[in-house]
C-alpha positions as YAML, in Angstrom:
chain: A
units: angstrom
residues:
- id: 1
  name: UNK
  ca: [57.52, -13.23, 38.40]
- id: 2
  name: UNK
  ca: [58.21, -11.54, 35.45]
- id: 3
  name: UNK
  ca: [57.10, -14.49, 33.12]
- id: 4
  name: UNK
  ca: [53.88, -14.12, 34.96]
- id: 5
  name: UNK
  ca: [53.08, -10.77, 34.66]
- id: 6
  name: UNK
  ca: [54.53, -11.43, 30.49]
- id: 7
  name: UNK
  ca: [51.69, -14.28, 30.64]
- id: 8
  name: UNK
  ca: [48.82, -12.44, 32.79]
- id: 9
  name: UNK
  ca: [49.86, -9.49, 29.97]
- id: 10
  name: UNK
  ca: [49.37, -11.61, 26.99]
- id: 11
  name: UNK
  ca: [45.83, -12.84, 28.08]
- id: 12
  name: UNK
  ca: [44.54, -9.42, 29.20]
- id: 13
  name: UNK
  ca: [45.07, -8.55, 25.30]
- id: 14
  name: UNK
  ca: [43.79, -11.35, 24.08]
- id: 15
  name: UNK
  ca: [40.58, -10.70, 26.15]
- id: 16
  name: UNK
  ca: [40.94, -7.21, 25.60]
- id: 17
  name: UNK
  ca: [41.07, -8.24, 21.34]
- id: 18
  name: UNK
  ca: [37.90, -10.65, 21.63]
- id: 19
  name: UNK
  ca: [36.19, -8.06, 23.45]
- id: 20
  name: UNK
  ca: [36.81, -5.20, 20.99]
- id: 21
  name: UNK
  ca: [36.01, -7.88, 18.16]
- id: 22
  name: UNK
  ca: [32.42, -9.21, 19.69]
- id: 23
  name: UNK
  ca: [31.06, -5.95, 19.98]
- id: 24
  name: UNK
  ca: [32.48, -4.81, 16.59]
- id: 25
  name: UNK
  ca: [30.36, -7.37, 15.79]
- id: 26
  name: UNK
  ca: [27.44, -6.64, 17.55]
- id: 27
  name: UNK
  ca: [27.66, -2.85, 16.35]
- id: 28
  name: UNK
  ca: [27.11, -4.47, 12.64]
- id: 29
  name: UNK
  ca: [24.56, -6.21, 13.81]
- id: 30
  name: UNK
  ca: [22.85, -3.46, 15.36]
- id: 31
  name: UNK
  ca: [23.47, -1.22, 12.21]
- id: 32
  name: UNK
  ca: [22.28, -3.60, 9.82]
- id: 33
  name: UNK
  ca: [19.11, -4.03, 11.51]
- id: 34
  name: UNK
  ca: [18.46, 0.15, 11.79]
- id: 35
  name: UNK
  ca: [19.35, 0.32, 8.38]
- id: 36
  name: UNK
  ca: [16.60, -2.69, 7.27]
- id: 37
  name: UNK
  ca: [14.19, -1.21, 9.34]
- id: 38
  name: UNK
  ca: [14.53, 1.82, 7.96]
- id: 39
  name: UNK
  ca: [14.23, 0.99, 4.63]
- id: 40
  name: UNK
  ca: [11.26, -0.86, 5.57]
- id: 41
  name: UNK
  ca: [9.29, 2.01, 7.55]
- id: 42
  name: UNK
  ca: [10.29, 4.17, 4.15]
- id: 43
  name: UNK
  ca: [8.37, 1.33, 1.84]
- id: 44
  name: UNK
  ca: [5.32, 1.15, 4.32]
- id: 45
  name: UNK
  ca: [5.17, 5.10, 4.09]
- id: 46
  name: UNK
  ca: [5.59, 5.21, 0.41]
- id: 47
  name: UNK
  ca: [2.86, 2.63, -0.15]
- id: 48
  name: UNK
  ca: [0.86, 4.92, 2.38]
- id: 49
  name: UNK
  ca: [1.48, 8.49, 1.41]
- id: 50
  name: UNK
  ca: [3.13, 8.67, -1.69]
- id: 51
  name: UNK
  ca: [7.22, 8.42, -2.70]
- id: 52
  name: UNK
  ca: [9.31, 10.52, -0.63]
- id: 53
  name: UNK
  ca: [10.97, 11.89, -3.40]
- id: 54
  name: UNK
  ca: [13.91, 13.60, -1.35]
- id: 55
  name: UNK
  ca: [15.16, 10.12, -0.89]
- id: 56
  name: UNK
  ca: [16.55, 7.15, -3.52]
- id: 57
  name: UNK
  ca: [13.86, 4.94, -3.97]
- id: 58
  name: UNK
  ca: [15.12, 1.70, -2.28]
- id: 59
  name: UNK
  ca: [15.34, -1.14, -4.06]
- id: 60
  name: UNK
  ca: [14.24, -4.44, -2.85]
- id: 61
  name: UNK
  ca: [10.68, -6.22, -1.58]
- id: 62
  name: UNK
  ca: [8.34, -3.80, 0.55]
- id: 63
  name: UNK
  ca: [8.47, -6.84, 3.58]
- id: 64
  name: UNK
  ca: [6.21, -5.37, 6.84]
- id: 65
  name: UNK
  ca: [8.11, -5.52, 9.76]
- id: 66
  name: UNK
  ca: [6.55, -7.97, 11.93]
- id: 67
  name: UNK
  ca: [6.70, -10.32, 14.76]
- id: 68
  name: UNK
  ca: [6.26, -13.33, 12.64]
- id: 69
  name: UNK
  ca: [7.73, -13.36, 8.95]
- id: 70
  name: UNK
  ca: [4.60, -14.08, 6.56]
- id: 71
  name: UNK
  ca: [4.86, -17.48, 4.44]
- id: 72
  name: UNK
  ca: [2.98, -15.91, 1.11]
- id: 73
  name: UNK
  ca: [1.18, -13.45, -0.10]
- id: 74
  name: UNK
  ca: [-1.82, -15.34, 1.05]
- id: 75
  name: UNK
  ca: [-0.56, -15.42, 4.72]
- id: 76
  name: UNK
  ca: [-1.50, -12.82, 7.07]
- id: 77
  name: UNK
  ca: [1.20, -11.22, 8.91]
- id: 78
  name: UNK
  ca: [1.17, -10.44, 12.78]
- id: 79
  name: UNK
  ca: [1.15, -7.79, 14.92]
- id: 80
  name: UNK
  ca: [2.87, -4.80, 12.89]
- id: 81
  name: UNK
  ca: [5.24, -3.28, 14.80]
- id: 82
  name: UNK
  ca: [4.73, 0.37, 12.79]
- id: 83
  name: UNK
  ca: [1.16, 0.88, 13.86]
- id: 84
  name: UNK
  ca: [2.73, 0.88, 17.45]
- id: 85
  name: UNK
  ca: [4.37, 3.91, 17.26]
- id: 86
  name: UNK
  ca: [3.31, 7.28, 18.74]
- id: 87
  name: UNK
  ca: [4.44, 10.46, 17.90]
- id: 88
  name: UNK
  ca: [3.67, 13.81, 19.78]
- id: 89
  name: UNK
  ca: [3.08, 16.33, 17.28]
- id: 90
  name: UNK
  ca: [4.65, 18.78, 18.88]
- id: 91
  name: UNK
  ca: [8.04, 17.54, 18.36]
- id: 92
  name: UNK
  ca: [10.05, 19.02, 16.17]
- id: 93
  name: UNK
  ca: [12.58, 16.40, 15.73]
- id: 94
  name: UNK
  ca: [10.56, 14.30, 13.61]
- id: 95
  name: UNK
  ca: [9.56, 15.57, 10.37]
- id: 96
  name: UNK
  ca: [5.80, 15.84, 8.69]
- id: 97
  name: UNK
  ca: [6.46, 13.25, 6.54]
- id: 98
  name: UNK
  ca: [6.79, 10.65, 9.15]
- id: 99
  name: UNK
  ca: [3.86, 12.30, 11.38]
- id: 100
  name: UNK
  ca: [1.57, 11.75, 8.07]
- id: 101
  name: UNK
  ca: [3.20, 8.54, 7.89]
- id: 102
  name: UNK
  ca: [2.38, 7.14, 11.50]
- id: 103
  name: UNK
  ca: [-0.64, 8.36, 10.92]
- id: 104
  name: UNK
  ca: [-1.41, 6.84, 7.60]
- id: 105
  name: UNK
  ca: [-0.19, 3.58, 8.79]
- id: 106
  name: UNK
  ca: [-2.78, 3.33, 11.55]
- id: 107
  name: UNK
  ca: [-5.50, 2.67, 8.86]
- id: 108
  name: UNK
  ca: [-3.23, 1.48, 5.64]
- id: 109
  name: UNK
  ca: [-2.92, -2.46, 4.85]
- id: 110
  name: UNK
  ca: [0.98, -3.74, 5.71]
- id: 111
  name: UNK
  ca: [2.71, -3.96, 2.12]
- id: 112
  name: UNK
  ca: [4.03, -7.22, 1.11]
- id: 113
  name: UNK
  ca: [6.04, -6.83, -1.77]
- id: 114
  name: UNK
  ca: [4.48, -5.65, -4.77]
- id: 115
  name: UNK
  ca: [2.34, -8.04, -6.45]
- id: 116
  name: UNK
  ca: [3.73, -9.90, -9.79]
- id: 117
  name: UNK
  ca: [0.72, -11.82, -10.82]
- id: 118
  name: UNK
  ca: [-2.23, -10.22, -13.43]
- id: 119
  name: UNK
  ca: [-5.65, -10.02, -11.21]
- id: 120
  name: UNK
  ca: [-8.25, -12.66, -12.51]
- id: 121
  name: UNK
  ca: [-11.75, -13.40, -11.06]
- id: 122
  name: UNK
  ca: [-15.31, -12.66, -10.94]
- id: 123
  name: UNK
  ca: [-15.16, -9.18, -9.23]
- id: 124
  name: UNK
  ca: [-12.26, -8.42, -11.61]
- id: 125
  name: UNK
  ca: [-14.20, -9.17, -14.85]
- id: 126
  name: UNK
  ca: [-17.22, -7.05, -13.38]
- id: 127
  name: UNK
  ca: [-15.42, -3.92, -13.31]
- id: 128
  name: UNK
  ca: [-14.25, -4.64, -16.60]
- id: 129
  name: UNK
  ca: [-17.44, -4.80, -17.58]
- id: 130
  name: UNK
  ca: [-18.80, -1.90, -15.69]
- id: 131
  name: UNK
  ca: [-15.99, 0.20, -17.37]
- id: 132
  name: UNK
  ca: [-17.43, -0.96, -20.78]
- id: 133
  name: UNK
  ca: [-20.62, 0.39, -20.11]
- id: 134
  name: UNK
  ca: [-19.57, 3.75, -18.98]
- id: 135
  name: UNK
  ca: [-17.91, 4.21, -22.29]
- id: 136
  name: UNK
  ca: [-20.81, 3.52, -23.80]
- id: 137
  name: UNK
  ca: [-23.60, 6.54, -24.47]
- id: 138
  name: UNK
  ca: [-25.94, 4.63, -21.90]
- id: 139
  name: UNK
  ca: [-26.73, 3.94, -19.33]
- id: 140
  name: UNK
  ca: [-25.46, 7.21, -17.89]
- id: 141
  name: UNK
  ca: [-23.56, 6.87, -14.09]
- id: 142
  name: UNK
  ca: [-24.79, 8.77, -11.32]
- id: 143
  name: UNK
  ca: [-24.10, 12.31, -10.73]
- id: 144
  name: UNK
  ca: [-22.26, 11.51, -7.62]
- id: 145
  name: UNK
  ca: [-19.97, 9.30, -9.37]
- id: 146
  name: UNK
  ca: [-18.52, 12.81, -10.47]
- id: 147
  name: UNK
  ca: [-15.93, 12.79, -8.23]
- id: 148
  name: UNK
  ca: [-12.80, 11.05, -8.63]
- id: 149
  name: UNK
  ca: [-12.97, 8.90, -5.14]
- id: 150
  name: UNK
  ca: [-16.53, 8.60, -5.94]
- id: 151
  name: UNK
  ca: [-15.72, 6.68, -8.92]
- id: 152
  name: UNK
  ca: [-13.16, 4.36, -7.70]
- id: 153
  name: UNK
  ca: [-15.72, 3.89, -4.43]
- id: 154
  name: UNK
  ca: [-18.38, 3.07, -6.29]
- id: 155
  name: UNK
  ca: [-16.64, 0.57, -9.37]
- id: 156
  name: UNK
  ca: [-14.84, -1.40, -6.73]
- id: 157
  name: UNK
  ca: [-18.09, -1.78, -3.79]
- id: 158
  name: UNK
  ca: [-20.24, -2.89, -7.40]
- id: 159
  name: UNK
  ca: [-17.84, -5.43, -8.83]
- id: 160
  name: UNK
  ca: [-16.78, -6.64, -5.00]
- id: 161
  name: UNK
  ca: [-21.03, -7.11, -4.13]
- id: 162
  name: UNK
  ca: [-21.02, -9.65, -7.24]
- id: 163
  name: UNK
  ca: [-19.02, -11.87, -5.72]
- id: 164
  name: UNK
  ca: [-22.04, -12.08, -3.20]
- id: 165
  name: UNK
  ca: [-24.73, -10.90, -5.63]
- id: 166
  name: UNK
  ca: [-23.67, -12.99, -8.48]
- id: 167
  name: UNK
  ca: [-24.88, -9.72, -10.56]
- id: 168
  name: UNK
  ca: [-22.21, -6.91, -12.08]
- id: 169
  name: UNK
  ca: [-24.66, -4.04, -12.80]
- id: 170
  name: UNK
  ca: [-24.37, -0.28, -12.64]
- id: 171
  name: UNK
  ca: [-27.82, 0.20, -11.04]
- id: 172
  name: UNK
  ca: [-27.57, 0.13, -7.21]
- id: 173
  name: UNK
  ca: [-28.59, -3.00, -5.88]
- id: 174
  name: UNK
  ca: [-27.67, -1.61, -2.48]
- id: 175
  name: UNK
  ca: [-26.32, 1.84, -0.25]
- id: 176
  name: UNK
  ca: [-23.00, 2.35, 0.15]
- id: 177
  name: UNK
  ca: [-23.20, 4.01, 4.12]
- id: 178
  name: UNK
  ca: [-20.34, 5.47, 6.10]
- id: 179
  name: UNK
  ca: [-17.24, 7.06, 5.35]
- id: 180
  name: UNK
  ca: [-15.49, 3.47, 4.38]
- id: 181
  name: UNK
  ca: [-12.11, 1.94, 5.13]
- id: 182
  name: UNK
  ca: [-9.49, -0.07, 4.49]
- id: 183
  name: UNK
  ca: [-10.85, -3.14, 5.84]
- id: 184
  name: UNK
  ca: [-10.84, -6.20, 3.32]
- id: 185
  name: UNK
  ca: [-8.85, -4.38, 0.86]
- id: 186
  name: UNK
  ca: [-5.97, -6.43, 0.53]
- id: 187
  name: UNK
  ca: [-4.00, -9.76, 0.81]
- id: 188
  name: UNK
  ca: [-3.30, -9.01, 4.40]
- id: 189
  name: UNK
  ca: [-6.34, -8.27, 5.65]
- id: 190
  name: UNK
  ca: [-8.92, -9.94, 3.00]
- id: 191
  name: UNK
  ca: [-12.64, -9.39, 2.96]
- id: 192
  name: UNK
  ca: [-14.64, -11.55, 5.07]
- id: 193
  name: UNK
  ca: [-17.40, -14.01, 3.39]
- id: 194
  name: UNK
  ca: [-19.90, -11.76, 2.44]
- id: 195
  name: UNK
  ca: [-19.04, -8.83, 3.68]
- id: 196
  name: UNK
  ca: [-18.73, -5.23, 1.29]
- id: 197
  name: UNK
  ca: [-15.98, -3.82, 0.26]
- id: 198
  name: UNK
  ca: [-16.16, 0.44, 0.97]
- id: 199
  name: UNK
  ca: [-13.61, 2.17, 0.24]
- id: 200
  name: UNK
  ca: [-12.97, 5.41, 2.39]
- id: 201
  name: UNK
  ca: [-14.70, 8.80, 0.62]
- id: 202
  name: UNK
  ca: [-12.01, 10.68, 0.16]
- id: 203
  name: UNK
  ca: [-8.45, 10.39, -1.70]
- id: 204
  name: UNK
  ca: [-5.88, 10.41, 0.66]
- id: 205
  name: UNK
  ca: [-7.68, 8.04, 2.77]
- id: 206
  name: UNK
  ca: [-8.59, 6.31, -0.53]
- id: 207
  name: UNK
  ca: [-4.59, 5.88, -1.36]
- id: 208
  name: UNK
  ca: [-3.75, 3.85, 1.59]
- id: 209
  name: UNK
  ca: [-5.55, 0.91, 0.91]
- id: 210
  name: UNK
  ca: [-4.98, -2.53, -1.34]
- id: 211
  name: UNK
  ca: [-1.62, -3.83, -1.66]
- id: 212
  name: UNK
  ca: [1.18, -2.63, -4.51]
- id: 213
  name: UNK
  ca: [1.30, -3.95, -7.60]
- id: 214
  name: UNK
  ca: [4.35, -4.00, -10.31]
- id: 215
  name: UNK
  ca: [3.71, -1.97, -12.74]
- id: 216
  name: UNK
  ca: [4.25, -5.16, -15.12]
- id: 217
  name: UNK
  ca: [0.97, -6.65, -13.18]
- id: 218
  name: UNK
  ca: [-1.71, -3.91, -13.29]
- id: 219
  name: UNK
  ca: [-4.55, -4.99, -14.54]
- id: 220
  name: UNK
  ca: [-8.64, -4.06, -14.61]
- id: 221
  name: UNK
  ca: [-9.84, -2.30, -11.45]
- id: 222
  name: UNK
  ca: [-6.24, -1.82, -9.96]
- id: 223
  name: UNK
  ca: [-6.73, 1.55, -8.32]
- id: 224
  name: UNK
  ca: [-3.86, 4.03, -10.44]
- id: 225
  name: UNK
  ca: [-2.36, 7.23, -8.23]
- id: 226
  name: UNK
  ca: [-0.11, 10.10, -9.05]
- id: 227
  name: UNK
  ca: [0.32, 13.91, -8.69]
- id: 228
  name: UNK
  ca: [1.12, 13.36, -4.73]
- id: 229
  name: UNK
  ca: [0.87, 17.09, -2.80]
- id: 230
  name: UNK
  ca: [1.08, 17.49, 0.99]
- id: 231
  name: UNK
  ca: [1.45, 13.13, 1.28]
- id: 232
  name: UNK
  ca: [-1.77, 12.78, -0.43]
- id: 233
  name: UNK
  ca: [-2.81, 11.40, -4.44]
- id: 234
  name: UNK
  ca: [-4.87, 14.70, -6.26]
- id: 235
  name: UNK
  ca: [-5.03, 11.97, -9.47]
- id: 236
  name: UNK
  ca: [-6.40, 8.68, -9.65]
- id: 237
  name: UNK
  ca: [-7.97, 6.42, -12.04]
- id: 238
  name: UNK
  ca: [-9.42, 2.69, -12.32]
- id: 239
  name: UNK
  ca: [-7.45, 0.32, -14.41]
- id: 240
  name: UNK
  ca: [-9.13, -0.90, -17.49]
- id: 241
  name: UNK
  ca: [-6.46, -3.13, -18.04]
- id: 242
  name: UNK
  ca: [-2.45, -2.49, -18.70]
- id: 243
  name: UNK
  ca: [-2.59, -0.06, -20.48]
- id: 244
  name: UNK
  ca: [-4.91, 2.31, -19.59]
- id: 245
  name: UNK
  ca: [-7.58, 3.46, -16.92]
- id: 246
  name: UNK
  ca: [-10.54, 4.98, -16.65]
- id: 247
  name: UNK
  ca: [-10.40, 8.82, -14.83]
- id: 248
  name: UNK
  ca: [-12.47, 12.18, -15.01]
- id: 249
  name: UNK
  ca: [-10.85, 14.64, -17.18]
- id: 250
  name: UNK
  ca: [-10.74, 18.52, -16.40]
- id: 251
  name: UNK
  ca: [-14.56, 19.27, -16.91]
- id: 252
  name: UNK
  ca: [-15.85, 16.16, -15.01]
- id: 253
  name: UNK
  ca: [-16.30, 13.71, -17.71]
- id: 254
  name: UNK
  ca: [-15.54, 9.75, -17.89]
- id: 255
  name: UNK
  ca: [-12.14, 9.79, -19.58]
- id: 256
  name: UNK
  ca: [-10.36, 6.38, -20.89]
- id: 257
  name: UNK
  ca: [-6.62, 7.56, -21.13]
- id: 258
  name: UNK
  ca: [-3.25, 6.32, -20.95]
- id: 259
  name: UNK
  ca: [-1.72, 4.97, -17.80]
- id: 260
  name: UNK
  ca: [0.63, 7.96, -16.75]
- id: 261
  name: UNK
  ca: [4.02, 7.62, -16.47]
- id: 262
  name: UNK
  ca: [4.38, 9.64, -13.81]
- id: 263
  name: UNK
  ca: [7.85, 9.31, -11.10]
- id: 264
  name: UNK
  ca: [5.04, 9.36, -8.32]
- id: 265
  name: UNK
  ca: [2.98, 6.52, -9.88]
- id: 266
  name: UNK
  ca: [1.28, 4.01, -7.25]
- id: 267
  name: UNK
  ca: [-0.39, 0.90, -7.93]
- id: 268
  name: UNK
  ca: [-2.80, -0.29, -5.92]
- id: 269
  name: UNK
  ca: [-4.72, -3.89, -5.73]
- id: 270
  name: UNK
  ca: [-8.04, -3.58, -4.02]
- id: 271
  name: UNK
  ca: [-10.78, -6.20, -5.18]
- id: 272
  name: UNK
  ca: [-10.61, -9.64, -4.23]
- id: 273
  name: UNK
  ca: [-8.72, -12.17, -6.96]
- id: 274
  name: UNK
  ca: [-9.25, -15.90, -8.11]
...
């Protein structure tokens, strides 16, 4: 009897041990997957709203959390599971940052991690070209190209339409209507034959699209951020190539200056490459 209750003891702890030791296991698991998707929710809003300063920048790729992993940077990726989420903003539990966020990431392109390659291509060389001229004493831009998202709106919908057009000019060869989105702005979402790229009208809206690019890979017509207030760019400029970009200085003027190195900088890719 008392060999049996010895043995009966002996495999209740040895149950008792792989039972403690799966879901040690499965804790891990668990943790390791909060922790990754953490990291990646903090990318996505970064890319979307500007560095979150309070917290270590992460290193590591910017990977969307998906249902399907994407092959490439050419591959779209599915559904993405951060545009699901709902927040009511009366909670108090979850901070502004991540209510901007959720918000932000209803519009904003999933990142991919940030792009390593220099941007070549028709629409590319066009706003190169475009930048040229507006250096130049004529012909003058447009009065409403005296805003800063006016000027990145405008460069990128006139070197995108050559790609249709076949013509890079700074005369408008058609309207720019609407308030503009995301749509077509990046890798993971690219823009349709034919269609035009317009970029939304105003900054913060303006930051969330294209996809990031290493600061190694900027090149002309990359879309340049910094100074982020309130999880929105107040500075922005159009990449003349990698080195510096073209902006609006303090009175309003066309202003070729250096690419800032600024602890908030974002890159962003926006026109269509190859």
């Amino acid at each position: 009897m008392k060999r049996e209750l010895k043995a009966l003891l002996y495999v209740a702890i040895v149950l008792i041990l792989l039972v403690v030791g799966t879901l040690v296991v499965i804790l891990a698991m668990v943790a390791s997957i909060t922790t990754s998707s953490a990291q990646q929710l903090q990318c996505q809003c970064d890319a979307a709203i500007g560095p979150d300063r309070s917290i270590p920048a992460t290193p590591g790729s910017c990977a969307p959390q998906t249902t399907a992993t994407p092959q490439s940077h050419t591959s779209a990726p599915a559904r993405i599971v951060w545009t699901d989420l709902e927040v009511d903003p009366p909670d108090r539990h979850v901070s502004p940052r991540l209510h901007a966020c959720l918000n932000a990431l209803q519009e904003a392109p999933p990142q991919l991690p940030p792009l390593q390659t220099v941007a070549t291509g028709p629409a590319i060389s066009c706003v190169g070209e475009l930048i040229h001229r507006i250096r130049e004493p004529s012909p003058r831009p447009a009065p409403q190209w005296n805003a800063l998202a006016n000027l990145n709106r405008e460069l990128v919908f006139r070197a995108a339409e050559r790609l249709t057009t076949g013509v890079c000019t700074l005369e408008p060869t058609s309207v720019i209507h609407g308030t503009g989105t995301c749509k077509g702005s990046s890798v993971t979402d690219p823009l349709p034959v034919r269609g035009k790229l317009v970029l939304p009208a105003t900054l913060d809206r303006q930051a969330r699209c294209g996809q990031r690019v290493d600061r190694s890979a900027i090149s002309a017509g990359d879309l340049v951020y910094w100074r982020y207030v309130n999880h929105g760019a107040t500075r922005t400029g159009i990449a003349a190539g990698p080195s510096s970009l073209l902006t609006l200085d303090q009175h309003g003027r066309f202003s070729i200056q250096p690419i800032p190195d600024a602890d908030d900088l974002m890159i962003k890719r926006v026109l269509p490459t190859g």
